[in-house]
DRENDOLUM-773259 format. One record per residue (C-alpha): z, y, x. Coordinates in steps of 0.1 Angstrom, whole numbers, plus 5000, padded with zeros to 4 digits. Layout:
REM DRENDOLUM-773259
+------+------+------+
|    z |    y |    x |
+------+------+------+
|    Z |    Y |    X |
...
+------+------+------+
This chain:
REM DRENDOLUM-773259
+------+------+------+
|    z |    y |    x |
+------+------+------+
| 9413 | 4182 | 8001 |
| 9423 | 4200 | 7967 |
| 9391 | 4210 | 7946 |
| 9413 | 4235 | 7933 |
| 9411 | 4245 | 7971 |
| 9377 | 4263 | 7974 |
| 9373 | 4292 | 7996 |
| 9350 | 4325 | 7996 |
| 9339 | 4330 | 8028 |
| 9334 | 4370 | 8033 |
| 9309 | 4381 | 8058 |
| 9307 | 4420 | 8059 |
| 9273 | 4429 | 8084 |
| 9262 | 4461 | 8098 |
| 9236 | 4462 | 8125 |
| 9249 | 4421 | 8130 |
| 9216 | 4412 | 8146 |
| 9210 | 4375 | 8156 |
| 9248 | 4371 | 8155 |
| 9250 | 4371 | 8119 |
| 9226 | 4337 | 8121 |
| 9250 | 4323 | 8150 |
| 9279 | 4331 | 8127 |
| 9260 | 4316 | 8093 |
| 9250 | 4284 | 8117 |
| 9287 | 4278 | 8129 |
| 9296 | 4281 | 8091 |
| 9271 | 4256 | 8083 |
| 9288 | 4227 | 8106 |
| 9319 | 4230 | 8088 |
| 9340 | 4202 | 8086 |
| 9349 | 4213 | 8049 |
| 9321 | 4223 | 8028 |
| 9336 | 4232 | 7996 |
| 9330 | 4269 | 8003 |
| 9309 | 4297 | 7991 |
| 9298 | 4321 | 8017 |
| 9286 | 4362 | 8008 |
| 9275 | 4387 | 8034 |
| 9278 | 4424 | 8023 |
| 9252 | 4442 | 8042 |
| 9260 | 4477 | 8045 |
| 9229 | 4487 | 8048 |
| 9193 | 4481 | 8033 |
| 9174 | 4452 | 8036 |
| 9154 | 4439 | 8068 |
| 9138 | 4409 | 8082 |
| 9170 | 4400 | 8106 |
| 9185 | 4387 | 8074 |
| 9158 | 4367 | 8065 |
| 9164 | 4351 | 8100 |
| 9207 | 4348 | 8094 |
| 9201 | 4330 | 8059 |
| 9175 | 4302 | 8074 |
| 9205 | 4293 | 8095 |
| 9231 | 4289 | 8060 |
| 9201 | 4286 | 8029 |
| 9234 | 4288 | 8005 |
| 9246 | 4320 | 8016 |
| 9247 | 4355 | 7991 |
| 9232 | 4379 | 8008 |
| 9239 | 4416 | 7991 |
| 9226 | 4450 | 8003 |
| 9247 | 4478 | 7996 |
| 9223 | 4499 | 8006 |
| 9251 | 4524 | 8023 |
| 9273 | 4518 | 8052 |
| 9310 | 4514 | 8033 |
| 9324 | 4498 | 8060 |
| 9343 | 4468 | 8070 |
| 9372 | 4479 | 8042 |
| 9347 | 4488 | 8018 |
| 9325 | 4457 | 8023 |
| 9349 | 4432 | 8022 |
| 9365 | 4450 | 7985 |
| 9335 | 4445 | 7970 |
| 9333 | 4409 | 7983 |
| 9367 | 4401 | 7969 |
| 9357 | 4416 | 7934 |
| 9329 | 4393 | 7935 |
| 9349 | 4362 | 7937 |
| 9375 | 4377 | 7915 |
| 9372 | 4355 | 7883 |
| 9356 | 4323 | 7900 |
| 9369 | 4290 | 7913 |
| 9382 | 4300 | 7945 |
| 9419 | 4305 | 7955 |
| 9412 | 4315 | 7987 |
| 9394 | 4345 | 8006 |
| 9383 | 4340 | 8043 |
| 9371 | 4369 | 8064 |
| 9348 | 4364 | 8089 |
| 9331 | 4388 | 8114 |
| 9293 | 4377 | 8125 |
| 9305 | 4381 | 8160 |
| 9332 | 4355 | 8150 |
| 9317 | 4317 | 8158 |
| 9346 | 4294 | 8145 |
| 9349 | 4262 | 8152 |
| 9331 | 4232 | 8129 |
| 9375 | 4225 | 8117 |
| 9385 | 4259 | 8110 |
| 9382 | 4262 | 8075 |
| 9396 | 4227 | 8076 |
| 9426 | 4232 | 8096 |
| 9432 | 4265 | 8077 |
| 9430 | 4252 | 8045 |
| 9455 | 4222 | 8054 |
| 9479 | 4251 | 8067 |
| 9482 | 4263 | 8033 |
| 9497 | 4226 | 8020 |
| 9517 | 4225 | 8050 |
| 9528 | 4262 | 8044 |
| 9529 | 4264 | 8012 |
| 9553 | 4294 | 8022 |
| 9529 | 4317 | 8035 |
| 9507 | 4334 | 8019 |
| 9475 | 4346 | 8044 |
| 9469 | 4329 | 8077 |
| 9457 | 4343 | 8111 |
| 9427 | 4323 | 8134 |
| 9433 | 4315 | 8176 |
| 9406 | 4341 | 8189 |
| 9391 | 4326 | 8221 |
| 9369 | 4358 | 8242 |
| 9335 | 4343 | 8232 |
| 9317 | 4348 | 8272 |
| 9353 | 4329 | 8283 |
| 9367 | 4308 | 8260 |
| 9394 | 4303 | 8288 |
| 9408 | 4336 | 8278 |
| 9426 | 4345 | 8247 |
| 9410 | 4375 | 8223 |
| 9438 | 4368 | 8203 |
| 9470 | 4350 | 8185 |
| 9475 | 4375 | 8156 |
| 9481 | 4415 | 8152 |
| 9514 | 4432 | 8166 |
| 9529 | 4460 | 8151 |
| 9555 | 4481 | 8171 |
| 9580 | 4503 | 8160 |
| 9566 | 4529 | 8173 |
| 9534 | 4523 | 8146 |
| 9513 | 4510 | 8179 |
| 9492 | 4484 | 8169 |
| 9475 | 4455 | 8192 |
| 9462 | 4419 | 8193 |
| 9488 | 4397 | 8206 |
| 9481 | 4372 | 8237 |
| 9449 | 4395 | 8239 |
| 9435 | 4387 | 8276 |
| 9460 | 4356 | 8285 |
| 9448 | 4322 | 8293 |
| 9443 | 4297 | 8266 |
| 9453 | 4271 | 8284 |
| 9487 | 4253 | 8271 |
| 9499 | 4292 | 8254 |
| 9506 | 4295 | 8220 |
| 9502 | 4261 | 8211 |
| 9525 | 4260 | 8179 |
| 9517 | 4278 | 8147 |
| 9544 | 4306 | 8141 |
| 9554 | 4336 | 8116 |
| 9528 | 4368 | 8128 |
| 9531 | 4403 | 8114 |
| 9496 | 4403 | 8102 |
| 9459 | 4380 | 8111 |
| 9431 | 4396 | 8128 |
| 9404 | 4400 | 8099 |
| 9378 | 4392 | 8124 |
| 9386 | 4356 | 8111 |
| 9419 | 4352 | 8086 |
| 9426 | 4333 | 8054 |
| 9442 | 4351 | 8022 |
| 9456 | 4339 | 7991 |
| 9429 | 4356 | 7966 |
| 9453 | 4364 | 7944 |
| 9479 | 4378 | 7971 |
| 9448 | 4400 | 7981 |
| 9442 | 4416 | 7951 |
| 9476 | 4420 | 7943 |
| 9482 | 4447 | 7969 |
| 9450 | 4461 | 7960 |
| 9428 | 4449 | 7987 |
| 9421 | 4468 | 8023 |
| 9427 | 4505 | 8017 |
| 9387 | 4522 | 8016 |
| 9393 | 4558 | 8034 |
| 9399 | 4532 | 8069 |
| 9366 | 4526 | 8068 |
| 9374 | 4499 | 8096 |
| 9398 | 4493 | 8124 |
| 9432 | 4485 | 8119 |
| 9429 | 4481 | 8080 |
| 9436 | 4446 | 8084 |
| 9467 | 4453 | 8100 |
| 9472 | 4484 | 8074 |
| 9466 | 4455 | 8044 |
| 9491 | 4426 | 8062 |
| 9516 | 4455 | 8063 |
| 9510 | 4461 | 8027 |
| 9510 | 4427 | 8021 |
| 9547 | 4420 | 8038 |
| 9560 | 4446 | 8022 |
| 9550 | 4427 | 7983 |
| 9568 | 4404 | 7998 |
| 9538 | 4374 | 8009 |
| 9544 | 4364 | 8050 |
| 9518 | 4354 | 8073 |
| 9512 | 4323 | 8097 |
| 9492 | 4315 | 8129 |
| 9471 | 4286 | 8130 |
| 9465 | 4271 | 8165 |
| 9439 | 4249 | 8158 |
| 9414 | 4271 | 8138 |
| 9398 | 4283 | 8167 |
| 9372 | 4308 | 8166 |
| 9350 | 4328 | 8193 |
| 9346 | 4363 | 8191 |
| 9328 | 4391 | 8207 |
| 9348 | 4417 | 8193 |
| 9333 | 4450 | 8187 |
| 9298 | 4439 | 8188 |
| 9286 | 4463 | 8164 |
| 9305 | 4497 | 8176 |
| 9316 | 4489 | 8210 |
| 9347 | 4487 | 8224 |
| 9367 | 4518 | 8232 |
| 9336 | 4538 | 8216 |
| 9343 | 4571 | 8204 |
| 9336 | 4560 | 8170 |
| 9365 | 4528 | 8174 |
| 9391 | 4554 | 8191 |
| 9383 | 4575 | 8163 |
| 9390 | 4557 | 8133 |
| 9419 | 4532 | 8151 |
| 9438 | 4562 | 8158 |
| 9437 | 4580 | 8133 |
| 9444 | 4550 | 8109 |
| 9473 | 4544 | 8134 |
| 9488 | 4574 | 8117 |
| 9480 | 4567 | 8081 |
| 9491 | 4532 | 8087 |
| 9531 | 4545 | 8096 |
| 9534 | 4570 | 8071 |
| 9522 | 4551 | 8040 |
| 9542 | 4516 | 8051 |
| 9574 | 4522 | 8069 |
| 9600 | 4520 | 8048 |
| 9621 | 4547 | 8046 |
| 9652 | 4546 | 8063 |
| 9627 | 4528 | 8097 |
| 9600 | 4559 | 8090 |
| 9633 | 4583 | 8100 |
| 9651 | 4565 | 8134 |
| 9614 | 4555 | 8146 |
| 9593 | 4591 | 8138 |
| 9605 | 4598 | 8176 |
| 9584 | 4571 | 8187 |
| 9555 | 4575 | 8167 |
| 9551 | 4609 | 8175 |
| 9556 | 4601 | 8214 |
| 9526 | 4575 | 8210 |
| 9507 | 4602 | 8195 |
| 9515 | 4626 | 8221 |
| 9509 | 4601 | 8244 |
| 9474 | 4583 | 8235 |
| 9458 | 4622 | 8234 |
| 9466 | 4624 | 8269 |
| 9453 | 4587 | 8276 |
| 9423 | 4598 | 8263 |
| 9418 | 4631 | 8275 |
| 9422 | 4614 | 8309 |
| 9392 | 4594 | 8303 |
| 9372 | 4619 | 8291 |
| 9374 | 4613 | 8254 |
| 9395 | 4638 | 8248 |
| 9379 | 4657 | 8219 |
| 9374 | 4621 | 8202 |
| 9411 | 4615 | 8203 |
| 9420 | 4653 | 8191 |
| 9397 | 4650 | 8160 |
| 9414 | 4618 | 8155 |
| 9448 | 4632 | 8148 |
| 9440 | 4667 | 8132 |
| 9420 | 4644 | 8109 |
| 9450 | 4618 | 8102 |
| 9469 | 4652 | 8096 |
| 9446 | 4662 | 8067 |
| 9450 | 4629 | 8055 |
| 9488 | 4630 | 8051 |
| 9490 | 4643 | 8017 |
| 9468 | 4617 | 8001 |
| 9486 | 4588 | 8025 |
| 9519 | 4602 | 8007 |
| 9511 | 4598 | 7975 |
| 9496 | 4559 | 7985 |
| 9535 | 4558 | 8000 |
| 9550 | 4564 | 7970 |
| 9532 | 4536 | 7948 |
| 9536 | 4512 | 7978 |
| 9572 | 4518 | 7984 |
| 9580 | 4515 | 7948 |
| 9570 | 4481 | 7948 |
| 9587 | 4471 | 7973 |
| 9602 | 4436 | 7977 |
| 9616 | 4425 | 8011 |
| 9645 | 4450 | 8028 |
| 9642 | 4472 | 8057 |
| 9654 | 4449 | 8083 |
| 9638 | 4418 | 8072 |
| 9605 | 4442 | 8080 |
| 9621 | 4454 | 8110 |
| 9627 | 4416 | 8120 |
| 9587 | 4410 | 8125 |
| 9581 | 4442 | 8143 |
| 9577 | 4443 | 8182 |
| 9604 | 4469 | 8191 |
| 9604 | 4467 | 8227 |
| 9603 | 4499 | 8246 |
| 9586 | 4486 | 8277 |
| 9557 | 4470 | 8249 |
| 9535 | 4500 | 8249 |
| 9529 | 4499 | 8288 |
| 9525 | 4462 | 8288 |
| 9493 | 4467 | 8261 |
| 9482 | 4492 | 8283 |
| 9482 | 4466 | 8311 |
| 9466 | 4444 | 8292 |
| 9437 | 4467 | 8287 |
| 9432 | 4474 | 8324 |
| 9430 | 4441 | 8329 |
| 9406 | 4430 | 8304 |
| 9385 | 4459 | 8311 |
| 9385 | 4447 | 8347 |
| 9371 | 4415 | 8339 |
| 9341 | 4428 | 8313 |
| 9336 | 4451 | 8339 |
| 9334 | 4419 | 8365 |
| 9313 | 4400 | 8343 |
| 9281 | 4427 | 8337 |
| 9281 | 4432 | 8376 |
| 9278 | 4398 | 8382 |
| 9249 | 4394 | 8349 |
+------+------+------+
């Protein structure tokens, strides 16, 4: 492998627990071992990462001492590693376990690629590593967002590494450089679908993305904040919004603002229906205070530009039937978590 190669392996923690040290241990049975590792800890300093470094001795460990989030964390990261040895960035969750060739496999994508510029992991559900967590991030016309294969088998499906619209940051590879050139994840997310917000961004500058079969990766997924929390429906929705009107280009933000604002409509009376209705209201009157300051990100973004419309258009989902197939998807991975603590 290239020295030139090295990697900066991000680790952003928050109330991590012992799987910070599972993630730091999987890190240290890397194949590839030319890579520096730094966990932001938003938070102060306690004896739980005393425990995670005994498991990687090599890794940074740096208290923020305030929560900044996953966006926030990782930025800080990246400016770390800004002026050092290391052309690439890989984000990593501590729920995330990868496999001991991951950052192998990912780094010989990039020579094989040499096209693409940030690279997305195979999630495997971490209690079922027959199931899927995910191939890669969606993004629909519409400005709905999900995790694509999320809850199919992982047996014989996407096998083959193809063009996704953007990685799942729970364990991705970027160009450094490509990173910092679209100005990193965008802070006021605080977390969920920022990754997806900074591949849009990323497309848009004109860098593409790839899905790597064979760096395989176990994740928990929402160990820290729980899934469907009020705190994840929260944020994910009301970034949905931010996410459309700072990144669709023009001409797409006009013909698709019908469907945007029928998800809207729609996911406030999903939620209300399970009973997180006030959640989901907050979320949107909140993304609507946010409009003016998204605007004026939209202008600096779409000035930039470099790739047309339809060549954007081209890597969307625009099904109309998509929506209610995520949905389905849901239900039924819902079912089976649901199956699983019965049966613990």
């Amino acid at each position: 492998m290239d020295s030139m190669s090295k990697i900066a392996v991000i680790i952003v923690s928050w109330n991590s627990g012992t799987l910070l040290r599972k993630c730091l241990s999987s890190l240290q049975k890397q194949t590839f071992q030319e890579f520096r590792t730094i966990v932001i800890h938003n938070g102060e300093f306690d004896d739980s990462l005393v425990s995670a470094q005994s498991a990687l001795e090599s890794a940074e460990i740096i208290c923020l001492g305030e929560n900044k989030g996953f966006a926030g964390g990782n930025n800080v990261a990246a400016q770390l590693v800004k002026d050092k040895e290391c052309d690439w960035i890989a984000l990593l969750n501590p729920d995330a376990f990868p496999e001991p060739d991951w950052l192998d496999n990912l780094l010989k994508a990039t020579i094989n690629y040499p096209e693409y510029s940030f690279f997305g992991s195979r999630l495997v559900v971490a209690n079922n590593p027959k199931l899927l967590d995910g191939v890669g991030d969606a993004y629909h016309t519409s400005g709905l967002v999900w995790r694509r294969g999320h809850g199919s088998t992982a047996i014989d499906s996407y096998a083959e590494p193809e063009e996704i619209f953007s990685p799942c940051a729970a364990a991705a590879l970027y160009h450094k450089d490509a990173f910092l050139d679209v100005g990193g994840f965008d802070e006021d997310y605080f977390c969920y679908v920022e990754d997806v917000d900074l591949g849009f961004r990323m497309r848009l500058a004109g860098y593409r993305c790839l899905y790597v079969p064979d760096a395989v990766v176990a994740h928990v997924g929402s160990a820290s904040t729980g899934q469907h929390s009020d705190f994840s429906v929260y944020h994910g929705h009301r970034n949905i919004v931010w996410t459309y009107i700072k990144n669709m280009p023009s001409v797409l933000f006009w013909i698709y603002l019908p469907q945007h604002l029928i998800l809207n409509i729609s996911s406030i009376i999903w939620f209300a229906l399970l009973g997180q209705g006030r959640v989901i209201l907050n979320a949107k009157i909140d993304a609507i205070k946010g409009i003016p300051a998204m605007l004026k990100k939209r202008k600096a973004i779409q000035r930039t530009r470099k790739v047309k419309s339809l060549d954007i258009r081209g890597i969307m989902d625009k099904g109309l039937l998509a929506p209610l197939e995520l949905f389905r998807l849901r239900n039924k991975i819902a079912n089976f978590v649901n199956k699983v603590v019965i049966s613990g």
